[in-house]
C-alpha positions as CSV (number, residue, x, y, z in Angstrom):
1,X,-6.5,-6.1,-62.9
2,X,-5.2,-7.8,-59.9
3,X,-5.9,-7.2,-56.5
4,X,-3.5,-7.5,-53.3
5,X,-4.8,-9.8,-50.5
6,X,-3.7,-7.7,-47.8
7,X,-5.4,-4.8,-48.2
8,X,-6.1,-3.1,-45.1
9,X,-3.5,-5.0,-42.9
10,X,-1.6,-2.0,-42.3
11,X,-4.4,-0.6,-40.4
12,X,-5.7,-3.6,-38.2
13,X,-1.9,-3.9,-37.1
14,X,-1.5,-0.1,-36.2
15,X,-5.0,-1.0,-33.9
16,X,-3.2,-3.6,-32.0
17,X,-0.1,-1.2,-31.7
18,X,-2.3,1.3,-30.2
19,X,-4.0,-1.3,-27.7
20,X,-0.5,-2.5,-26.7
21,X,0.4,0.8,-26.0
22,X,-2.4,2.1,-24.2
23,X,-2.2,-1.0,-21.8
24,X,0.9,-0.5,-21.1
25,X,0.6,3.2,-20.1
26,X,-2.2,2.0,-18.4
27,X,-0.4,-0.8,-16.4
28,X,2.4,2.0,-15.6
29,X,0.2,4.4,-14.2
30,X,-1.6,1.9,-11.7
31,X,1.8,0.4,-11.5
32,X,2.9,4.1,-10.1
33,X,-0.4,4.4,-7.9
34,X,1.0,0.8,-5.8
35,X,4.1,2.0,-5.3
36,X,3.3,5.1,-3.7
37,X,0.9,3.0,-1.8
38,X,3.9,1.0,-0.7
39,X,5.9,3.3,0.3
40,X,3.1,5.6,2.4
41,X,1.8,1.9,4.2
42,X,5.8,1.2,4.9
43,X,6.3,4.9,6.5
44,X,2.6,4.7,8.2
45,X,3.1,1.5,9.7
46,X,7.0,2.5,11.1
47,X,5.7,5.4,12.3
48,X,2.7,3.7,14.4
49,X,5.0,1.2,15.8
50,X,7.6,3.8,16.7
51,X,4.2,5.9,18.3
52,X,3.4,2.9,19.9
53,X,6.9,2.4,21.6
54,X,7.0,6.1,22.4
55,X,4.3,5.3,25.1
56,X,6.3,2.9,27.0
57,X,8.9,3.6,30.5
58,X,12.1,1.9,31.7
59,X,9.9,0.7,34.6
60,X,6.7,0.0,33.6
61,X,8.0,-1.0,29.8
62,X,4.5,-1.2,27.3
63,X,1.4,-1.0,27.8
64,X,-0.6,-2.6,25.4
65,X,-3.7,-0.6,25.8
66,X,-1.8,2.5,25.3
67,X,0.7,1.4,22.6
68,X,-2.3,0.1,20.7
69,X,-4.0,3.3,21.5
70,X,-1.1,5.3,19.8
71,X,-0.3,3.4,16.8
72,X,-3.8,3.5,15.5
73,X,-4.3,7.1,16.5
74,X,-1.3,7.5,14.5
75,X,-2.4,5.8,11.4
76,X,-5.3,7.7,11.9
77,X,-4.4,10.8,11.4
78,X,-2.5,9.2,8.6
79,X,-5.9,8.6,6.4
80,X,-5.8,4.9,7.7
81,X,-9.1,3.6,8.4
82,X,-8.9,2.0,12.3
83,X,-9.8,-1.3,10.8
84,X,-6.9,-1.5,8.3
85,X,-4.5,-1.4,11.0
86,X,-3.6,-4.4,13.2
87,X,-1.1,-4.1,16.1
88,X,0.5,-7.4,18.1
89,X,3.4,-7.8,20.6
90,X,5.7,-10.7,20.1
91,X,7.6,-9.6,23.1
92,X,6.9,-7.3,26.0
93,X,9.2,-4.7,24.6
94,X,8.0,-5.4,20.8
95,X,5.7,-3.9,18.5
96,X,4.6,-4.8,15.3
97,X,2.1,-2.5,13.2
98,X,0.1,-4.1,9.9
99,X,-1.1,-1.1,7.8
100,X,-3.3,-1.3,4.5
101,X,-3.7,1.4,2.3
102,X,-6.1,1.3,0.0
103,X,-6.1,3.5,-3.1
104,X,-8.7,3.7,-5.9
105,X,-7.3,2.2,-9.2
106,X,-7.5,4.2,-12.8
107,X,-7.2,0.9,-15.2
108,X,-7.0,-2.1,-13.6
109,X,-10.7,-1.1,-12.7
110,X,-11.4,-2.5,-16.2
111,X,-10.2,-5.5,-14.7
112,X,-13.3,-5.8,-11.6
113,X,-10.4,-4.2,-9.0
114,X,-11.5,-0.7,-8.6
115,X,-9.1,-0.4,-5.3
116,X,-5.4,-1.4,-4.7
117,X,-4.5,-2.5,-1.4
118,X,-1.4,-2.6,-0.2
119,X,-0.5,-3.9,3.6
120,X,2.9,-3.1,5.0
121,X,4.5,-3.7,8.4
122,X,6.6,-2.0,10.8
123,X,8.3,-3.1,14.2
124,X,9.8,-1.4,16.9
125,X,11.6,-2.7,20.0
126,X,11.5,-0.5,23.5
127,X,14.9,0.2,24.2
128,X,16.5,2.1,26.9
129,X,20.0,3.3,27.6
């Protein structure tokens, strides 16, 4: 009687199809989880900087205490923790807002990164007409 040698293949090749495919769903969920943190760190960190504009006067123009003030109180109130956001002023009339945004990973944990972090940045320029 003869025997085939490749017995069983069939089955250790349908166990790396599965693998590949659980991966990749894996890799497109987390892959879904950082682009929504994108896109909520991008609107967070407009937002602040347009918060932080809002504070300012055709006289007086910005204040850094208070513009600084008002974009983190914005991110704030946003879910940003105080110390993921970081607010600078190029020009007297300019802000720019750094956001992070953390969110806690599915798969990729498997990988030792149990958080995604994502840091976006917004600017906005006092303006008067």
């Amino acid at each position: 009687s003869s025997q085939r040698p490749d017995r069983g293949s069939a089955s250790v090749m349908m166990l790396c199809y599965v693998i590949i495919a659980i991966a990749a769903a894996a890799m497109i969920f987390d892959g879904g989880t950082y682009l929504l943190a994108d896109r909520y760190a991008s609107n967070t960190a407009e937002g602040a900087a347009r918060a932080a504009v809002a504070t300012g006067s055709p006289s007086e123009g910005l204040s850094e205490v208070e513009a600084r003030a008002a974009a983190v109180d914005h991110a704030v109130r946003l879910g940003i923790s105080a110390a993921d956001v970081r607010v600078e002023f190029p020009a007297r009339d300019v802000v720019v807002v750094s956001v992070t945004e953390r969110r806690n990973a599915v798969f990729v944990r498997f990988t030792g990164t149990a958080t995604l972090a994502v840091e976006a940045t917004g600017r906005a320029r006092l303006e008067f007409s």
